[in-house]
N, C-alpha and C positions, 0 to 999 in steps of 0.2 A: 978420591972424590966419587960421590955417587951420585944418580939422579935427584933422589929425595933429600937429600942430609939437610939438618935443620929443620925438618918437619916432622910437631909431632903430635899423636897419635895417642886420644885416649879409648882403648878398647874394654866395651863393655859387652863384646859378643862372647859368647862359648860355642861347644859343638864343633860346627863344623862350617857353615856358609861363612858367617864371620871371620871365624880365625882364618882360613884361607885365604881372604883379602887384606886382613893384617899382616901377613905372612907376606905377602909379595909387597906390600909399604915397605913392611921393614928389612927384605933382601935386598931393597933398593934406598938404603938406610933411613928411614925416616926412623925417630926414633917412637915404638911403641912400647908402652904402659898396660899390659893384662890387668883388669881388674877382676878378682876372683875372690868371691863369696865365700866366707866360713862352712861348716867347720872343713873342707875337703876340694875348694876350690871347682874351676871346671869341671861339670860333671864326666866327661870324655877320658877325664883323671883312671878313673874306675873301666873306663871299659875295655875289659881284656878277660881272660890273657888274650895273645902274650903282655906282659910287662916287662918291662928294661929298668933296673935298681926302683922296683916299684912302682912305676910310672907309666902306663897304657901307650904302647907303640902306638895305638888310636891319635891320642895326643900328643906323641912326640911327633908324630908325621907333619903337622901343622902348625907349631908354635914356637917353632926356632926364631933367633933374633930377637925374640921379645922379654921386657922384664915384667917380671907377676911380683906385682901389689895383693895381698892379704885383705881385703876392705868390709866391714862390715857395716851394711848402708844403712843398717838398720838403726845404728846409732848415730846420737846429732855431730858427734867429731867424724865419725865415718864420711858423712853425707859432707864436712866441709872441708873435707879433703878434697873428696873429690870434686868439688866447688873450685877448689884453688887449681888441681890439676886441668879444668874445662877453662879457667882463665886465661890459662896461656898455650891452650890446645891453637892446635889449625885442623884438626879431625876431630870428631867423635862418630863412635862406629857402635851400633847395637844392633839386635836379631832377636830382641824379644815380643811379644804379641802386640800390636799397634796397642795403646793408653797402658800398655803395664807401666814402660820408666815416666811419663806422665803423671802417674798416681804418688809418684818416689818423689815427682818434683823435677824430675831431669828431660823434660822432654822437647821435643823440637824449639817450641815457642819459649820457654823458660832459659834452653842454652843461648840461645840466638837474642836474647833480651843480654843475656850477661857478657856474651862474647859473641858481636856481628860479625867477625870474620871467620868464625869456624863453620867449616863444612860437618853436615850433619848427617850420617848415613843409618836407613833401618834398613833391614832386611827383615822380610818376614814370609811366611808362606802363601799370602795371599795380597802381601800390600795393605795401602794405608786407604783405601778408597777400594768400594763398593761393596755389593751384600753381603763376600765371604771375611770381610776386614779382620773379624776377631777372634775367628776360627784357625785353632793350633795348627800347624803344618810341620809335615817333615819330609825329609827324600821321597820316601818310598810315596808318599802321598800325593803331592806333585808330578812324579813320571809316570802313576797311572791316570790323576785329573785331567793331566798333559796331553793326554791319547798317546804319547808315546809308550809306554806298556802293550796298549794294543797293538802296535807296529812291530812291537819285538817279540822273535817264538817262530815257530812253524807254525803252519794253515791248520795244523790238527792237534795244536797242545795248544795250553794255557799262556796267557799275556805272562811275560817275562820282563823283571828288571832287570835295568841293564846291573854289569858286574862292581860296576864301582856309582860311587855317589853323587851324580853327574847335576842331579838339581842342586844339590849343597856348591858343586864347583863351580857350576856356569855362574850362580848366583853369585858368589862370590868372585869374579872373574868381574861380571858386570857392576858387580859394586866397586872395583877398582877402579874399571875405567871410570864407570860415573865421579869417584873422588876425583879422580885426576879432570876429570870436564869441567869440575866445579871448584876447583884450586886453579886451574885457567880460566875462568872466568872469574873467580874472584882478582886474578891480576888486574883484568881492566875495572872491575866494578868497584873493588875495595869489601864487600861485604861475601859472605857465605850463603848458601842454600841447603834447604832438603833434598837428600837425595834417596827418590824411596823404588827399593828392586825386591821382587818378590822371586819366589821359588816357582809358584806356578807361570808365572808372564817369562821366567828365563827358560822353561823348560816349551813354552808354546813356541819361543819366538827357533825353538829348535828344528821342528814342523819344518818349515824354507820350503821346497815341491812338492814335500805330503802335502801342507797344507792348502797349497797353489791346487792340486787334484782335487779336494773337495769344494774352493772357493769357486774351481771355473767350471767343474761337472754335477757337483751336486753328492757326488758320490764317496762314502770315505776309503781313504785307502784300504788295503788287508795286509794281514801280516803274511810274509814273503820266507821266511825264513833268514839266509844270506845274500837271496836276490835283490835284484836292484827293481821298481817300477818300469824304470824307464830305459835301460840300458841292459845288454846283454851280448856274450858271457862276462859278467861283473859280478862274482861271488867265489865264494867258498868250495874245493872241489877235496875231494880226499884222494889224497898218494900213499904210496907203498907206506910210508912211516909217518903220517899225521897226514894235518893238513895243509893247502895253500890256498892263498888269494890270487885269482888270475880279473883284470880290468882289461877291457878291449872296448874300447868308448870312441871307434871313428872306423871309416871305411879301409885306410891303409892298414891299421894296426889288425883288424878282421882278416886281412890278405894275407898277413905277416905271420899271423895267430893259425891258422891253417895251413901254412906252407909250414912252419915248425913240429904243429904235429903229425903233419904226413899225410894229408886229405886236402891237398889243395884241391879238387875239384868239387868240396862242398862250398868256398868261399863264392862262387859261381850259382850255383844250386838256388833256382830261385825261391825256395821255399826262407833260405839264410841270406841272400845276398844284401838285405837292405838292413836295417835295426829293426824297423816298423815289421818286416814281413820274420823276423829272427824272432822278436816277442812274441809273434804272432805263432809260429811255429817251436817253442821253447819247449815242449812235451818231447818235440824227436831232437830238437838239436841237443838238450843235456844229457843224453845218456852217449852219445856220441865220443861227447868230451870225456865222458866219464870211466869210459873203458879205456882212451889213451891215457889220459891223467893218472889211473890205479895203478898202473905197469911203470909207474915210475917213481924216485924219490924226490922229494922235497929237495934237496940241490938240482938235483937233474932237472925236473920243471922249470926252478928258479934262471938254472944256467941255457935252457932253450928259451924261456920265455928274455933273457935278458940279448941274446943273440939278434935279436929280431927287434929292440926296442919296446917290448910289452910292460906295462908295470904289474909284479908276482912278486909274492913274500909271505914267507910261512904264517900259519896261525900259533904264535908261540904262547911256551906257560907265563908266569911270573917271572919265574926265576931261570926260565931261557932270555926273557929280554933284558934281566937286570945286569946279567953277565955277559950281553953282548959287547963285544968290542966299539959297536958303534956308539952306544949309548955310554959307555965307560970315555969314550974319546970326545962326545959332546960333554963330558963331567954332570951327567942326569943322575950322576950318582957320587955323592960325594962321604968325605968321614970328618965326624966333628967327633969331641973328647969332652964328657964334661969332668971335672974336681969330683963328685962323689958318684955318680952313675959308669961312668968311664966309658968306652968307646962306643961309636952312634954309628950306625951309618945310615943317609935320610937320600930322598932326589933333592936332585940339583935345581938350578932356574932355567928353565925353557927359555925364557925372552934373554938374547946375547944382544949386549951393545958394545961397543968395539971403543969407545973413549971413556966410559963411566960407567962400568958393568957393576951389576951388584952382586952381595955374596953371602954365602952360606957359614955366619958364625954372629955370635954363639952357640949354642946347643940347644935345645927346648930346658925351660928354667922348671924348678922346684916349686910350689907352690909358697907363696908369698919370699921366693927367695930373695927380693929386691927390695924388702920392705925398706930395711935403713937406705937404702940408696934412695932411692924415689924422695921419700920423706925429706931426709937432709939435705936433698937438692931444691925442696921445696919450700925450706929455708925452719922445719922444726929441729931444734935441738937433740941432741941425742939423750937427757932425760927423757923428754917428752916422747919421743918413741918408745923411748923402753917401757913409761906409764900406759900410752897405749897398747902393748903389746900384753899386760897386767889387764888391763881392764875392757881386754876384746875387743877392742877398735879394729883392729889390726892382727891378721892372726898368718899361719904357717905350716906347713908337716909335719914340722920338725916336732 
């Protein structure tokens, strides 16, 4: 048993914000329906390398659990497929520019006339309301509209994105929860809703104390580097063999943090003893740290700073953290096997529920690999698919 089972899901997103929130539906089984465009499906299909049996590790990272429909809207059997599929949706989930599926005839008002209890989710990069409504967006657009670009970098180089695709996932994260708010409330109400989350509003609402510093002083924040505004030492220091992260966020752990490296009489030092007068003085305290910190390794810091109670942990690669023990023991990484690409390995599900956990299988599918399943579960004969499959209705890789 899982939390979702029974619920399902017509996906009409690509990319990236979308499939991410279809992706965590359906680890926690709901069942979803990819629908993907002729002649090549999701465009994400293509972007590589690398590729795995032909198929963009881009889009295998996100479309596990799901089956892909071949669908070509453009045609009038196309468009009443998927008509029959939104009948007996409880989701429908898109990420195309607010009036595109509109224009196709599929849009908020059109599904919610055909089927009131389906929850209706867009994603877009600016949302369905106000002046930037119809203007294209994508990641990188968003986390620098966000001000979050400006926040990231050193004082003396250029705004930096961050390293992974953080407005696609938040956004996709909060389209989740939002489905799930509005499948609870459809229990008591009996009917569905809009549910409309944009790339720019998930990336702002990131901001939390940046944004509290310009709301209450007027002034915007600057980029810091790995420092903290508000807290210090709380960043990034370099030892003998990379880096770590050292956080020292109260007055004990400051006493703690300088009896370990062997200067307890700066913890007294009133230029350091407070936070207020520590930021205030952060020109002489970081070079301080900086010389004990170099003279040691990334365990040895780890292993002083855990003595004391401190929280410290290296700045790892990729492929130091994918190989950690800890994350192989939380199963953040797991291996799935498909029939013709053969073995996968993808992350795991972050959220653990302890009576009805969800899971990692099938494997990310083939383009229109589910045709005849879908179809025939949707009660066409298997002539009739094979006709459509003839006359491009419905199309594949293959």
């Amino acid at each position: 048993m899982k939390p979702l089972d029974d619920l399902s899901v017509v996906d009409l997103s690509r990319i990236l914000s979308g499939p991410v929130c279809t992706m965590l539906l359906a680890d926690m089984g709901a069942e979803v329906i990819k629908i993907e465009p002729p002649p090549l499906g999701d465009d994400s299909r293509q972007w590589g390398p690398p590729f795995i049996g032909g198929i963009s590790t881009y889009f295998l990272s996100i479309n596990r659990n799901k089956r892909s429909l071949g669908l070509n809207l453009k045609t009038e059997e196309g468009r009443r497929i998927l008509w029959k599929l939104i009948e007996r949706a409880d989701v429908v989930i898109e990420n195309f520019r607010p009036g595109v599926l509109a224009k196709l005839g599929f849009g908020y008002e059109a599904v919610s006339k055909v089927n009131r209890r389906a929850v209706y989710c867009s994603i877009s990069g600016f949302g369905h309301t106000g002046p930037y409504r119809d203007r294209p967006g994508y990641d990188v657009i968003a986390q620098g509209e966000s001000g979050l670009m400006d926040l990231t970098g050193f004082p003396d180089g250029p705004p930096t994105k961050l390293g992974a695709s953080l407005a696609d996932i938040v956004a996709g994260l909060y389209a989740f929860q939002g489905i799930l708010l509005a499948l609870l409330a459809r229990h008591r109400t009996g009917t569905g809703q809009h549910v409309d989350v944009s790339l720019l509003d998930s990336m702002v609402s990131t901001l939390t104390y940046q944004a509290l510093i310009y709301l209450t002083t007027g002034r915007s924040p600057q980029r810091m580097g790995t420092r903290h505004p508000s807290i210090v030492p709380y960043e990034c220091f370099k030892a003998k063999d990379g880096f770590v992260n050292i956080a020292v966020t109260n007055q004990k752990q400051w006493v703690n943090f300088c009896g370990a490296l062997g200067f307890p009489e700066i913890a007294a030092d009133p230029r350091f003893e407070e936070m207020r007068s520590r930021l205030a003085h952060y020109d002489e305290l970081k070079p301080m740290i900086d010389r004990v910190v170099s003279t040691m390794t990334r365990a040895e810091v780890m292993a002083c700073m855990s003595e004391v109670g401190i929280p410290a942990g290296p700045i790892n690669t990729v492929g130091e953290v994918l190989e950690d023990p800890q994350i192989h023991a939380r199963e953040m990484v797991v291996e799935l096997t498909h029939p013709e690409y053969g073995p996968l390995r993808l992350l795991g599900i972050p959220i653990k529920l302890s009576d009805t956990p969800g899971s990692v299988e099938p494997a990310p599918p083939r383009f229109g690999e589910h045709n005849r399943e879908v179809l025939m579960k949707l009660g066409f004969e298997e002539a009739l698919v094979a006709q459509f499959g003839k006359s491009g209705v419905i199309a594949s890789g293959e």
